[in-house]
PDB file with one MODEL, atoms N, CA, C and O in Angstrom:
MODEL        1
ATOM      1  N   UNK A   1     120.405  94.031 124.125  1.00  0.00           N
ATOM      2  CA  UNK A   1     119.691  93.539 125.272  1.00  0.00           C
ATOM      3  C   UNK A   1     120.649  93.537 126.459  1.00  0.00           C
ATOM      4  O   UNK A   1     121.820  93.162 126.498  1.00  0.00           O
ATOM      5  N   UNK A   2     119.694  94.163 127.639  1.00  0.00           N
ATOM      6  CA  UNK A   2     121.092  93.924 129.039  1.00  0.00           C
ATOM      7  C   UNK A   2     120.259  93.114 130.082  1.00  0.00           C
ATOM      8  O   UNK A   2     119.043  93.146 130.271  1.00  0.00           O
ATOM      9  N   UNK A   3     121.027  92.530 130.582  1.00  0.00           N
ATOM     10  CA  UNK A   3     120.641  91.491 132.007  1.00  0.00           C
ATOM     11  C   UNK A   3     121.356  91.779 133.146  1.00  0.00           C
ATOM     12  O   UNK A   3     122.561  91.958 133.322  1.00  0.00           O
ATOM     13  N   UNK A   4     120.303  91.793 133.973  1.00  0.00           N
ATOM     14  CA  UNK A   4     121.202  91.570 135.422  1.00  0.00           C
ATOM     15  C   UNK A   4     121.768  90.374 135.688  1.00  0.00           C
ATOM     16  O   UNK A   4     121.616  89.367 134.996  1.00  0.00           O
ATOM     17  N   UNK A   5     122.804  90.502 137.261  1.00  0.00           N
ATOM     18  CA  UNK A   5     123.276  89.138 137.287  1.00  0.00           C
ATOM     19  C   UNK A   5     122.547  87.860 137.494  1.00  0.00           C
ATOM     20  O   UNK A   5     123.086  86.785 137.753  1.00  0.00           O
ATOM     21  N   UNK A   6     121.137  88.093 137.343  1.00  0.00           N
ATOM     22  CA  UNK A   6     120.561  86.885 137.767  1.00  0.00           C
ATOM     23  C   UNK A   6     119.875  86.095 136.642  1.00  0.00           C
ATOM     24  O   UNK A   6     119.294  85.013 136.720  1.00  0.00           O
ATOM     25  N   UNK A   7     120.157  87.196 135.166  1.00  0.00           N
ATOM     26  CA  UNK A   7     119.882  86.678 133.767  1.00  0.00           C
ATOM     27  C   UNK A   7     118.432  87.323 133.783  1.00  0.00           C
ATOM     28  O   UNK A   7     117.786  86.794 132.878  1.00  0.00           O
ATOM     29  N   UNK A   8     117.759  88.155 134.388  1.00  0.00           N
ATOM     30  CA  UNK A   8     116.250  88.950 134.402  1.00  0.00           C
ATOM     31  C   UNK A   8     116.755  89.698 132.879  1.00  0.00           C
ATOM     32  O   UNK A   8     117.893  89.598 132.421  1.00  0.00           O
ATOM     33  N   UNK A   9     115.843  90.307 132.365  1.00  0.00           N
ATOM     34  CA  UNK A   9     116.444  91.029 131.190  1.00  0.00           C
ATOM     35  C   UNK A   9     116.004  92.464 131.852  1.00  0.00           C
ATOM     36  O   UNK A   9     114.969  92.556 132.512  1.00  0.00           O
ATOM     37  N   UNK A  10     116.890  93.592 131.616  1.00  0.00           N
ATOM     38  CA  UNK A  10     116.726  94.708 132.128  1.00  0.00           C
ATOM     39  C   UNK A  10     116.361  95.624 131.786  1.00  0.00           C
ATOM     40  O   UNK A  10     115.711  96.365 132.524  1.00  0.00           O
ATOM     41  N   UNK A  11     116.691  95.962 130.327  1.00  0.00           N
ATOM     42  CA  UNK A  11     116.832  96.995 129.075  1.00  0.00           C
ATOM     43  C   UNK A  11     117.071  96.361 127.452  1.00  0.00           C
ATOM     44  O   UNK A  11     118.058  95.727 127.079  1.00  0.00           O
ATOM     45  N   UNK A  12     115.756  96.766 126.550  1.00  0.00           N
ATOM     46  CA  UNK A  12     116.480  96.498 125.369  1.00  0.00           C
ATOM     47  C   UNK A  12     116.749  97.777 124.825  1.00  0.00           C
ATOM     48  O   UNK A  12     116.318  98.695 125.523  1.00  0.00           O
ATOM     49  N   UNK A  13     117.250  98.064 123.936  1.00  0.00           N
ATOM     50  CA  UNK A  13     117.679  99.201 123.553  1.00  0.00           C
ATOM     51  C   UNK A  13     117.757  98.924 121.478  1.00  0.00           C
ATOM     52  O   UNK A  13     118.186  98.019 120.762  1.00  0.00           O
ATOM     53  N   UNK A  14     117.176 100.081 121.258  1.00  0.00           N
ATOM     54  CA  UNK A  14     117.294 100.117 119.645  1.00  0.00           C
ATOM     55  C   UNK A  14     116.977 101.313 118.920  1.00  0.00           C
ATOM     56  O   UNK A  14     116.004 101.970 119.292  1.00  0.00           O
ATOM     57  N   UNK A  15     117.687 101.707 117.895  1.00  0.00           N
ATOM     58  CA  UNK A  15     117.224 102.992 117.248  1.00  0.00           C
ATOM     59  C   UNK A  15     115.835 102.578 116.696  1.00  0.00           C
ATOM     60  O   UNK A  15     115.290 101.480 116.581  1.00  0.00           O
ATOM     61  N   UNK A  16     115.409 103.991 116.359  1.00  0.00           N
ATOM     62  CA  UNK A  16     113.937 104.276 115.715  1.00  0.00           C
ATOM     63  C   UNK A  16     113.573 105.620 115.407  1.00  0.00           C
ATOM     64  O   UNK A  16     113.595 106.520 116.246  1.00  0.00           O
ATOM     65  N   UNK A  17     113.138 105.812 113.863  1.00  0.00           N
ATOM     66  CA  UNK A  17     113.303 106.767 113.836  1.00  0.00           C
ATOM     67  C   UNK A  17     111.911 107.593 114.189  1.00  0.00           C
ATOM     68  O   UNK A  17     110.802 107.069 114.294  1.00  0.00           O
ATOM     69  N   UNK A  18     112.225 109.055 114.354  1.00  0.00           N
ATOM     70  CA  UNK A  18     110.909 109.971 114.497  1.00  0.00           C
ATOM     71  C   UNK A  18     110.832 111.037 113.466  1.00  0.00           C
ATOM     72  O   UNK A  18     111.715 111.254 112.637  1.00  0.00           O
ATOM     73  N   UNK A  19     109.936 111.558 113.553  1.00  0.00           N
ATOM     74  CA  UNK A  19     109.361 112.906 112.692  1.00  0.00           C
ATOM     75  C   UNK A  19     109.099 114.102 113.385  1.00  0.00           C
ATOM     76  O   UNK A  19     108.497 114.061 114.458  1.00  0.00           O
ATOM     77  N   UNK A  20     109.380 114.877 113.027  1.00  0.00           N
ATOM     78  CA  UNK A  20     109.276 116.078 113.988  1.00  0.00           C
ATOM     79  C   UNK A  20     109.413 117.499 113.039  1.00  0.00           C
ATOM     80  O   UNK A  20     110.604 117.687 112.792  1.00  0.00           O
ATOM     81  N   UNK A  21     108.672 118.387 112.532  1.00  0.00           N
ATOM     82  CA  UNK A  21     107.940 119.543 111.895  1.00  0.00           C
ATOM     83  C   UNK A  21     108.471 118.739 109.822  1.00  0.00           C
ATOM     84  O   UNK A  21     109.025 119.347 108.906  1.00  0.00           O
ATOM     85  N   UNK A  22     108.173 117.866 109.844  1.00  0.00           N
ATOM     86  CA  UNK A  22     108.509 117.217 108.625  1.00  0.00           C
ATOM     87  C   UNK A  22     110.543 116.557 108.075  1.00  0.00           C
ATOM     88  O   UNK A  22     111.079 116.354 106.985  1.00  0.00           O
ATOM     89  N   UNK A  23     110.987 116.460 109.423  1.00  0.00           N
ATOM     90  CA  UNK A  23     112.643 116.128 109.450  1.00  0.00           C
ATOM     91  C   UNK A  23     112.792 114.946 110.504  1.00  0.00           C
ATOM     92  O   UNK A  23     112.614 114.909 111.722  1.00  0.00           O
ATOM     93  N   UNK A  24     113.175 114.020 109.596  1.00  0.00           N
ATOM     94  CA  UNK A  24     113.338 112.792 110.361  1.00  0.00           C
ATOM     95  C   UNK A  24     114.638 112.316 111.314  1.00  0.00           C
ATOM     96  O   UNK A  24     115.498 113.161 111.065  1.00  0.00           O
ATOM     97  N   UNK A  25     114.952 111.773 111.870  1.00  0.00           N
ATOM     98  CA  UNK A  25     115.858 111.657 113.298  1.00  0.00           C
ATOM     99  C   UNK A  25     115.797 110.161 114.082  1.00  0.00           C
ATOM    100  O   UNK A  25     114.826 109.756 114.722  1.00  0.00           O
ATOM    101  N   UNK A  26     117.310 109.303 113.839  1.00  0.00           N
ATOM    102  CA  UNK A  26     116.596 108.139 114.356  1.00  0.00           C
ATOM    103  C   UNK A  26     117.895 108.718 115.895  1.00  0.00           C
ATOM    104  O   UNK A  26     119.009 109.238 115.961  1.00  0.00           O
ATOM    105  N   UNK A  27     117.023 108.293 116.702  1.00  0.00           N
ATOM    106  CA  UNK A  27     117.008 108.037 117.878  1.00  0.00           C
ATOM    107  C   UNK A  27     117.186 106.586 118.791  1.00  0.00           C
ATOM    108  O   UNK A  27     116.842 105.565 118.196  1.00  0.00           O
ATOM    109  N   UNK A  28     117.693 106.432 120.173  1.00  0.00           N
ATOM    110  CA  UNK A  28     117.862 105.781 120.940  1.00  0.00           C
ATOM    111  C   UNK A  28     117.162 105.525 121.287  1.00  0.00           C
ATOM    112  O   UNK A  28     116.799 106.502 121.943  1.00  0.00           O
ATOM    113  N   UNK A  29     116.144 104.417 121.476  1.00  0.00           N
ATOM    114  CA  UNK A  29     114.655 103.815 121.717  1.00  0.00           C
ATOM    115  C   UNK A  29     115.014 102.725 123.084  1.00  0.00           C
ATOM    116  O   UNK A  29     114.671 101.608 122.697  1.00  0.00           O
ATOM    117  N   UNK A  30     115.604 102.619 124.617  1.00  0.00           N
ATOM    118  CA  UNK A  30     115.265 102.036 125.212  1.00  0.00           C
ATOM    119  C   UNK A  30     113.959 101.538 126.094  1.00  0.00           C
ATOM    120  O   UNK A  30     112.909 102.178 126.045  1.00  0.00           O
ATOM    121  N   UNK A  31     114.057 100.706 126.662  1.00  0.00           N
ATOM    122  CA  UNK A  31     113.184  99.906 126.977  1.00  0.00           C
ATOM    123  C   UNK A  31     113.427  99.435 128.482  1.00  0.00           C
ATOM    124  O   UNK A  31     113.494  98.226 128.701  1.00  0.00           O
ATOM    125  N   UNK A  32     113.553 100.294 129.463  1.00  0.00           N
ATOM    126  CA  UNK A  32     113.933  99.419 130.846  1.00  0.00           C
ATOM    127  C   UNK A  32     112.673  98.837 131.574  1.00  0.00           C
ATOM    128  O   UNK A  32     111.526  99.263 131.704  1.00  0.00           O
ATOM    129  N   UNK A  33     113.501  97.374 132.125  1.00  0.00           N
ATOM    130  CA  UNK A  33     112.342  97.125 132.899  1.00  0.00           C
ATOM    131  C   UNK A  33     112.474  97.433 134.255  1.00  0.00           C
ATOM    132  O   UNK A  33     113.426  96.978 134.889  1.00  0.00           O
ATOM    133  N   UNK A  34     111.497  98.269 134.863  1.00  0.00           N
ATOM    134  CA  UNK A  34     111.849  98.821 136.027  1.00  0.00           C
ATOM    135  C   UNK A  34     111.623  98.177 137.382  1.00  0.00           C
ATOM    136  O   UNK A  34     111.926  98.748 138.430  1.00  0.00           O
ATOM    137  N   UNK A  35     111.057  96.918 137.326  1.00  0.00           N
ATOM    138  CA  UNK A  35     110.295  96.161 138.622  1.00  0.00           C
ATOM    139  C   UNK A  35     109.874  94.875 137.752  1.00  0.00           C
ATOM    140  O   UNK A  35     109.128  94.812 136.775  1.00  0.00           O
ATOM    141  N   UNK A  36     110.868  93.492 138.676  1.00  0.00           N
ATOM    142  CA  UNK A  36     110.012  92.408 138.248  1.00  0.00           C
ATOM    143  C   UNK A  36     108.762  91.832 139.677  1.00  0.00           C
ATOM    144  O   UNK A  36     108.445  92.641 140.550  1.00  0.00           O
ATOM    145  N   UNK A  37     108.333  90.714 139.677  1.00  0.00           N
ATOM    146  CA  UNK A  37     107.702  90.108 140.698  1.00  0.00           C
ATOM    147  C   UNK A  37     106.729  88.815 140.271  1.00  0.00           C
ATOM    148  O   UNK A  37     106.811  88.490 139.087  1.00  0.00           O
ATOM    149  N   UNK A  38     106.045  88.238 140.903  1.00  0.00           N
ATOM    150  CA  UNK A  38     105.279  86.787 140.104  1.00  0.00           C
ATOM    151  C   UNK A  38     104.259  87.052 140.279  1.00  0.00           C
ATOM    152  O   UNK A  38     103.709  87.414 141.319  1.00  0.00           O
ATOM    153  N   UNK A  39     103.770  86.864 139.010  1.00  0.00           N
ATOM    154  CA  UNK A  39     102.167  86.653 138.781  1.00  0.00           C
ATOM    155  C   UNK A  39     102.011  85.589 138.073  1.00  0.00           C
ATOM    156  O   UNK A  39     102.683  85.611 137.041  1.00  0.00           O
ATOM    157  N   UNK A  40     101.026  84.136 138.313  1.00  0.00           N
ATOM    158  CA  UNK A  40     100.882  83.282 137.804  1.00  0.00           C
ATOM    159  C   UNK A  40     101.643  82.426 137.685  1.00  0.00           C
ATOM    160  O   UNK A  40     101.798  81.657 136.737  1.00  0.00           O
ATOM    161  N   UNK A  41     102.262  82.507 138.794  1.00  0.00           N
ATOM    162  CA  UNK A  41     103.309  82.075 139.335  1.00  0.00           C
ATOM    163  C   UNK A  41     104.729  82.088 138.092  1.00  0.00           C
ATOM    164  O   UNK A  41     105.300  81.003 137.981  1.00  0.00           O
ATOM    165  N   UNK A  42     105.040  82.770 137.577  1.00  0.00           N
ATOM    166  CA  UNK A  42     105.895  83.455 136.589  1.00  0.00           C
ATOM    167  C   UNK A  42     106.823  84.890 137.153  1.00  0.00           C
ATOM    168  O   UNK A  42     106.401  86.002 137.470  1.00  0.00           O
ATOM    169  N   UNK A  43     108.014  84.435 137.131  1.00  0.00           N
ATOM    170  CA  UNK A  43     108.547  85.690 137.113  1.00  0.00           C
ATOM    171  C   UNK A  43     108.752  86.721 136.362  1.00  0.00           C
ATOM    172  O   UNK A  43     109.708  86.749 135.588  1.00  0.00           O
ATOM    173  N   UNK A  44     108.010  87.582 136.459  1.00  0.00           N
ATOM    174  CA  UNK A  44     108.178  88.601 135.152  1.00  0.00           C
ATOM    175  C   UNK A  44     108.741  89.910 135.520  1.00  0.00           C
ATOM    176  O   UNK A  44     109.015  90.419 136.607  1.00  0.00           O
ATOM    177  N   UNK A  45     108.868  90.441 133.885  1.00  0.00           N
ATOM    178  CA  UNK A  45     109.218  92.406 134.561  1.00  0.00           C
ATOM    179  C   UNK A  45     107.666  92.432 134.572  1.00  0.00           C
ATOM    180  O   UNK A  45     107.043  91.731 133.775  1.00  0.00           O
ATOM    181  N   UNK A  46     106.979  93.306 135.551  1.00  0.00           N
ATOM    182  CA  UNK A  46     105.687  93.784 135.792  1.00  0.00           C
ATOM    183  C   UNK A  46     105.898  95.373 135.555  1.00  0.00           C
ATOM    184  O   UNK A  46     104.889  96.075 135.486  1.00  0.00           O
ATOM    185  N   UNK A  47     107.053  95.901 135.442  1.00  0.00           N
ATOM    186  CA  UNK A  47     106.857  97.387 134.903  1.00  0.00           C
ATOM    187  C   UNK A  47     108.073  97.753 134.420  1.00  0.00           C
ATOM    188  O   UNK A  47     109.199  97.407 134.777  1.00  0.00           O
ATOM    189  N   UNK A  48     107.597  98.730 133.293  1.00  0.00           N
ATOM    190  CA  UNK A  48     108.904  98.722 131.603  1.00  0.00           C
ATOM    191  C   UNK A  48     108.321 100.427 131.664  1.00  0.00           C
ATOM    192  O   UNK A  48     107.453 100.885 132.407  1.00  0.00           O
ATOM    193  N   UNK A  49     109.044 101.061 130.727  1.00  0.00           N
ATOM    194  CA  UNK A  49     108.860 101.946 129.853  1.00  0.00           C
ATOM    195  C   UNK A  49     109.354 101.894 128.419  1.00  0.00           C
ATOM    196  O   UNK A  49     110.214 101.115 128.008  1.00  0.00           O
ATOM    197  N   UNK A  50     108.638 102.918 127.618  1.00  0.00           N
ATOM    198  CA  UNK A  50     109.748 102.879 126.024  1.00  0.00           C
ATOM    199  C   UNK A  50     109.855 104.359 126.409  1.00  0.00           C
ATOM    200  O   UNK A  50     109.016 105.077 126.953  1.00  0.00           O
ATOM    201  N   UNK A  51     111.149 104.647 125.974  1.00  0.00           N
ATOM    202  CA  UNK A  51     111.510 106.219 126.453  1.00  0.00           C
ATOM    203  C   UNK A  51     112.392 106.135 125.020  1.00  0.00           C
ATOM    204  O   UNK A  51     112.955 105.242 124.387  1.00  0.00           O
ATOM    205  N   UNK A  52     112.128 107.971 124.839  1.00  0.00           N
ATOM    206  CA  UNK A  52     113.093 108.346 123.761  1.00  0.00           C
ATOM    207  C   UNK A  52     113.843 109.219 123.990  1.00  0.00           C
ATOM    208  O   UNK A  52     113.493 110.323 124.407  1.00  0.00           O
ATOM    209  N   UNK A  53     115.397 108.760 123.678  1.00  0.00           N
ATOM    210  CA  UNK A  53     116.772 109.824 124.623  1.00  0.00           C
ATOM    211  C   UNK A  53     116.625 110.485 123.460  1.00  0.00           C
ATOM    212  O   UNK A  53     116.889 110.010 122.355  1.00  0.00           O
ATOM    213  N   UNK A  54     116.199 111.602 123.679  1.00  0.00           N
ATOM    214  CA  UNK A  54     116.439 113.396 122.837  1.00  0.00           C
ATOM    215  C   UNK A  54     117.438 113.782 123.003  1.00  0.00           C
ATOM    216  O   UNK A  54     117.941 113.511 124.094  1.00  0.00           O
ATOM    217  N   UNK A  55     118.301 114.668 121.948  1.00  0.00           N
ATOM    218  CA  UNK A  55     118.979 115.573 122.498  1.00  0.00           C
ATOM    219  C   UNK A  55     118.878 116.524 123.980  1.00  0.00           C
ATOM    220  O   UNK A  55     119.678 116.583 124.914  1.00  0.00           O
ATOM    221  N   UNK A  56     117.459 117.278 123.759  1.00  0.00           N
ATOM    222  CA  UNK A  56     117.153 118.058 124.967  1.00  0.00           C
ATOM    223  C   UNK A  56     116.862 116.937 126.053  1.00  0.00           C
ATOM    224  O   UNK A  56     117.416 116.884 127.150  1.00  0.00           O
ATOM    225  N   UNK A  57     116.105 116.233 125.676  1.00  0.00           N
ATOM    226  CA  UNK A  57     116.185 115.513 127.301  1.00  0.00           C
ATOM    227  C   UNK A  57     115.265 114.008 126.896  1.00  0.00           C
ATOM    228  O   UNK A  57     114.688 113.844 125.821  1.00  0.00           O
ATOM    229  N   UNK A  58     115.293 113.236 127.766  1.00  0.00           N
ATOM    230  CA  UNK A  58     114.322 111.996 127.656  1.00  0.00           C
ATOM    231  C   UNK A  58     113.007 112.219 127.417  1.00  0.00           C
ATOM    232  O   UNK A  58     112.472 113.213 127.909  1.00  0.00           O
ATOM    233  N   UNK A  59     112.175 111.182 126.495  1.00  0.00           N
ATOM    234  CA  UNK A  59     111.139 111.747 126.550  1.00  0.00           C
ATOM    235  C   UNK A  59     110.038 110.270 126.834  1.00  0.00           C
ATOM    236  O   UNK A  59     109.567 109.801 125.797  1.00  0.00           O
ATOM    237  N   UNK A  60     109.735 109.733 127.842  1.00  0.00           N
ATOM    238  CA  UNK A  60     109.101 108.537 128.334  1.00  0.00           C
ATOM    239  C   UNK A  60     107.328 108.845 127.200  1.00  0.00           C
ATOM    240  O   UNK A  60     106.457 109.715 127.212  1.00  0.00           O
ATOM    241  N   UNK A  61     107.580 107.529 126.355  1.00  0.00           N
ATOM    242  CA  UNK A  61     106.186 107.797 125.619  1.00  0.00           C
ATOM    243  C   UNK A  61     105.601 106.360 125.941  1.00  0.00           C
ATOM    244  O   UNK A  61     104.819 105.953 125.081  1.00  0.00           O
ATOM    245  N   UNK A  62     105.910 105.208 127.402  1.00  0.00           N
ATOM    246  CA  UNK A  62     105.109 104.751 127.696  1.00  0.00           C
ATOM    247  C   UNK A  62     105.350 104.086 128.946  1.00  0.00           C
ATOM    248  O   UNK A  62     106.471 103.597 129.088  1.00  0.00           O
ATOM    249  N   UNK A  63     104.129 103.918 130.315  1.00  0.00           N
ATOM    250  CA  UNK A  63     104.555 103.596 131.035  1.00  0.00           C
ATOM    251  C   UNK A  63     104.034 102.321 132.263  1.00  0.00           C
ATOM    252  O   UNK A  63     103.469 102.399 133.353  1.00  0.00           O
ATOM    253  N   UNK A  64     104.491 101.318 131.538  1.00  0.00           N
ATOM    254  CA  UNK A  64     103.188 100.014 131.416  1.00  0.00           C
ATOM    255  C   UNK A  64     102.964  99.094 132.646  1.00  0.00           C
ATOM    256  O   UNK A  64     103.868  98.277 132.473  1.00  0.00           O
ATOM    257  N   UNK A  65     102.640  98.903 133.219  1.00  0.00           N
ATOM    258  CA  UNK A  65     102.615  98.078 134.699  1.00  0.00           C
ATOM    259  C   UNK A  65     101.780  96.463 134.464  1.00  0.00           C
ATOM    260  O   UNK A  65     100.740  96.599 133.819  1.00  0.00           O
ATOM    261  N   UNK A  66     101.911  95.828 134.647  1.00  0.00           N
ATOM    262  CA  UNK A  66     101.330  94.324 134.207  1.00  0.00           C
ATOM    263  C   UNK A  66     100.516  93.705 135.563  1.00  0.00           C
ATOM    264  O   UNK A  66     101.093  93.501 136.631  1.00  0.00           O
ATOM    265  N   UNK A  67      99.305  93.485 135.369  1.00  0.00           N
ATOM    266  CA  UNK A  67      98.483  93.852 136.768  1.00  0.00           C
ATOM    267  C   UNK A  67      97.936  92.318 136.534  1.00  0.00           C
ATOM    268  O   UNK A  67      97.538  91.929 137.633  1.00  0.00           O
ATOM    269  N   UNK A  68      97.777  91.415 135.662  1.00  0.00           N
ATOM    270  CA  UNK A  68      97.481  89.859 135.813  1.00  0.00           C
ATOM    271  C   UNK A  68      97.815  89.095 134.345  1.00  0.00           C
ATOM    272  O   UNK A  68      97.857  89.514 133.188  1.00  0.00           O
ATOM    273  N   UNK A  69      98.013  87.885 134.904  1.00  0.00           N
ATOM    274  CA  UNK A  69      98.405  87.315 133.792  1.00  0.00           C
ATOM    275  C   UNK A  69      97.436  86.228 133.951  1.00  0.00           C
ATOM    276  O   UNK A  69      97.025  85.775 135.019  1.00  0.00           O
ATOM    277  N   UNK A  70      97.032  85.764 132.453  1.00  0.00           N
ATOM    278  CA  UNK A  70      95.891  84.445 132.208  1.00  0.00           C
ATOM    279  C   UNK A  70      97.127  84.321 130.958  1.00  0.00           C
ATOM    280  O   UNK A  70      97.701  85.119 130.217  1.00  0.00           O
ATOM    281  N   UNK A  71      97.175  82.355 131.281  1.00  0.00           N
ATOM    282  CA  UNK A  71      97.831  81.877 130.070  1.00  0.00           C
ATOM    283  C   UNK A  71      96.588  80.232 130.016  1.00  0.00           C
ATOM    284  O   UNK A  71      95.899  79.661 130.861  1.00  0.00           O
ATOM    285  N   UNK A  72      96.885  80.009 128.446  1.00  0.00           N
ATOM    286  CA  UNK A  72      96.035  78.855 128.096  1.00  0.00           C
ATOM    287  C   UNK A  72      97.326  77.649 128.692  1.00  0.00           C
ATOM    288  O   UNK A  72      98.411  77.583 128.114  1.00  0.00           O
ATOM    289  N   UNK A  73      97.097  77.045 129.517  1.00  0.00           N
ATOM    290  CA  UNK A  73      97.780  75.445 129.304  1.00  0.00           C
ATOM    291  C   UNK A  73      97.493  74.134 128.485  1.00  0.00           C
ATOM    292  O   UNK A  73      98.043  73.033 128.494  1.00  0.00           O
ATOM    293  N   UNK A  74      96.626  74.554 127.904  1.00  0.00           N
ATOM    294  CA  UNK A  74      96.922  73.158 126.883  1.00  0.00           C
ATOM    295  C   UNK A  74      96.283  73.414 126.290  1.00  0.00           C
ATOM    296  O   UNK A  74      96.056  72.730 125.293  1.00  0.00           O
TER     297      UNK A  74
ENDMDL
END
């Protein structure tokens, strides 16, 4: 896990493996968060990806934006 200096969390990072023409490969599985801001009055990351570092190149397999938050209070 990485943080900026303000303790936001930035990136988690973890292997995982994949499959690819029947040969398996674990890989570098980060997670950056690319943009925080408040919703619900919460500071959050409001946009992440999960990307997979390939040999040939990155390969972003998600790219999530957080558009409202509802929480139960009691």
């Amino acid at each position: 896990m990485f943080f900026d200096e303000v303790g936001r969390l930035t990136d988690f990072t973890t292997m995982r493996y994949r499959e690819m023409e029947g040969e398996y490969s674990l890989d570098p599985w980060p997670t950056p968060m690319i943009g925080y801001g408040v919703l619900g009055g919460l500071n959050l990351p409001l946009r992440g990806q999960a990307v997979w570092n390939l040999p040939a190149a990155d390969l972003v397999c998600a790219d999530l934006e957080v558009t409202e938050v509802v929480h139960n209070s009691g």
